[in-house]
N, C-alpha and C positions, 0 to 999 in steps of 0.2 A: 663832712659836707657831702652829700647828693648830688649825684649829676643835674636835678633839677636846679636844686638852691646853688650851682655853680654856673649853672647860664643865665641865671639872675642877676646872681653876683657879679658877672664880668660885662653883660648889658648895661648895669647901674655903670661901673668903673670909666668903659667903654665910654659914654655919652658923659660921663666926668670927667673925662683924660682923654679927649678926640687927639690925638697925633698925627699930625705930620710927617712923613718920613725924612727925618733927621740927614740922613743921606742921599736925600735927594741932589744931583746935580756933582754929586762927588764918585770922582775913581774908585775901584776896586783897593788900591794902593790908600789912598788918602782916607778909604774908611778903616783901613787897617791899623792905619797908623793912628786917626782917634779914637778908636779901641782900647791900643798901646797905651797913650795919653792919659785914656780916663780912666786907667785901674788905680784905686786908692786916691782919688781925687772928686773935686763937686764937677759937676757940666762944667758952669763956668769957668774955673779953672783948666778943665780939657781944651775948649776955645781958645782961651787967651794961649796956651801950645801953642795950638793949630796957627793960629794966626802971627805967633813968633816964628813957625817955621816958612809963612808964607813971604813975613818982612822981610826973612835974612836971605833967603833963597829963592824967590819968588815963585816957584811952584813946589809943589810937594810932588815930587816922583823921584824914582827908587835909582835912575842911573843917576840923577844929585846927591841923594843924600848918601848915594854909598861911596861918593868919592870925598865926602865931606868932610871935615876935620869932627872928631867925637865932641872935642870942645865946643865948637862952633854952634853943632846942636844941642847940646847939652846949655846951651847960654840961652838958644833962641826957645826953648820950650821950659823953662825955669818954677813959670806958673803954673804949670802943672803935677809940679813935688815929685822928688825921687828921680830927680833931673839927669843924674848921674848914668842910673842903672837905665830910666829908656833911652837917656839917648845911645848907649853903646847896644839896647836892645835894638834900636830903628835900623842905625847902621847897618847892624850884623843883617835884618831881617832885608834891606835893599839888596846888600851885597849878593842874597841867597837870590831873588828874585831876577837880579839880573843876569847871574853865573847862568842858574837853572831854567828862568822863565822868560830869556829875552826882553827884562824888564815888565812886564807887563803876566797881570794875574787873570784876564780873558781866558786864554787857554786851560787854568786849574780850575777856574768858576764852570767852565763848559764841560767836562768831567762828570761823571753817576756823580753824586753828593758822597758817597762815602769813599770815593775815592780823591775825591774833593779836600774832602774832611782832611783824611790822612795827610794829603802833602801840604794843606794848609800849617797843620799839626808838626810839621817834617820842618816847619822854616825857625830859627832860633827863638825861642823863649813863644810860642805860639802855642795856648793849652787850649784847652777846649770849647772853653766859652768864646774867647775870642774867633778861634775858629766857626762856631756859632753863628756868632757875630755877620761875620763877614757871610757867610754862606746864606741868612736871610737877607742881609741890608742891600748885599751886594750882586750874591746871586739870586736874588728872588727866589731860593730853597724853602721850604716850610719847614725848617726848624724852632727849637723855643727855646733860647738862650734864658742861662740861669746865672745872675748875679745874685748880688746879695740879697736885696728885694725877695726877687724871684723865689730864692729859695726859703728866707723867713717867712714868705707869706702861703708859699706849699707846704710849709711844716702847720703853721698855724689854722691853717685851712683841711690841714687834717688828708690834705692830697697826694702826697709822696713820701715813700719810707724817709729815713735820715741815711741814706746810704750812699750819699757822694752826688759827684755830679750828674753822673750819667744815669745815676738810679731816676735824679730827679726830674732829666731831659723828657726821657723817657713815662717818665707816669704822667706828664704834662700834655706831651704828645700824644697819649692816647686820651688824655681826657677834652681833646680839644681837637677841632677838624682841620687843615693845611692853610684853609684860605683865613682864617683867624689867626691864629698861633703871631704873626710879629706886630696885629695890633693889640694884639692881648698884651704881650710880651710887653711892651713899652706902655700900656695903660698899669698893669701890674708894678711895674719901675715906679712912676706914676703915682702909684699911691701909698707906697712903699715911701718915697721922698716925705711926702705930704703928711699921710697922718700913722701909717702904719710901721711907726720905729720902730728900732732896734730895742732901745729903750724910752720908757713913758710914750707909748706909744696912743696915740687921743681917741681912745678908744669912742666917748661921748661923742665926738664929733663926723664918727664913721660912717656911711651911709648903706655900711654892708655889715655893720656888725650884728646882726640879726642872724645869720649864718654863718658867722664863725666860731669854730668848734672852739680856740682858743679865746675868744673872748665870755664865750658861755660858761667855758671852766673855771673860769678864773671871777668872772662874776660867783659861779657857784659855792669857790673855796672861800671868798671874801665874805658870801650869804653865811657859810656854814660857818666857818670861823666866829662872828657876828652871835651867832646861836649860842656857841661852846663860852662867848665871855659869863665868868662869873660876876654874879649881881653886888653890888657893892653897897 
């Protein structure tokens, strides 16, 4: 894909996937934690978390949950799967915030971004994306977090080597200007959800498939294929 056929492509998406910010109205803290929440789960299953940690505990902040019993959250965040591992991940990551940051992640969000980045990165079980995460949602940085989505559809789109995360952060960022990059970011989620799976992905009913390298190929191997059957 062309940098033309790619500001095509993300204007179509764009005005297909108008977004809200998700995080609007929510702490530094509280987007971190549905972050946490939502690895290896739907949205709505991240919510219904959120909203068991808000039942049990009435706010979501870090000097609670780190005095909190593991159990406790691990019960109130259940819908969200893997209930075990975040909630000893949440814990561990309040306890980190409060020791180091007086509770409160203002002062790491106000930091260059790549210093940012690091001690985001520095708090337990906090990798990249999530780090990401929070550094556009939270600190208004222009970064371009890459999930699953993200990254199937910059492979597919023929936009970023296969070279990890950060290969991929990175070629995204340069193919995109600052003041774009976290609506792109969550239009791209977006349509990744909707029509652009992992698998059977609906291809027919794309409204970008005209520019995708990966659906050209594969129409062409299907074409040629088609050609190679013997007549019967």
């Amino acid at each position: 894909m062309d940098r033309g056929a790619f500001l095509r492509t993300m204007r179509i998406l764009s005005a297909r996937h108008p977004q809200e910010n998700w995080a609007t109205g929510m702490t530094p803290f509280e987007i971190l934690v549905s972050t946490v929440l939502s690895q290896s789960t739907t949205v709505s299953n991240e919510r219904r978390g959120m909203e068991g940690l808000v039942r049990a505990f009435g706010m979501v902040r870090p000097e609670v949950l780190a005095q909190a019993p593991t159990l406790e959250i691990e019960r109130a965040i259940w819908h969200a799967g893997l209930s075990h591992r975040k909630a000893g991940r949440i814990r561990a990551i309040a306890k980190a915030i409060v020791r180091d940051s007086g509770g409160n992640l203002d002062g790491v969000l106000s930091q260059p971004p790549d210093v940012a980045r690091r001690t985001l990165m520095g708090l337990p079980g906090v990798g990249p994306k999530t780090a990401d995460v929070v550094l556009a949602m939270a600190g208004g940085r222009p970064r371009f977090p890459v999930d699953t989505h993200v990254a199937r559809i910059a492979r597919r789109w023929d936009l970023a080597p296969t070279g990890g995360y950060e290969a991929t952060r990175k070629a995204l960022e340069a193919w995109t200007s600052p003041g774009s990059r976290r609506a792109w970011h969550l239009a791209m989620i977006a349509h990744g959800r909707e029509l652009c799976r992992a698998r059977k992905p609906l291809c027919d009913a794309c409204p970008v498939a005209r520019d995708c390298d990966w659906h050209r190929s594969t129409k062409h191997r299907k074409r040629d294929k088609g050609l190679r059957r013997p007549k019967s």
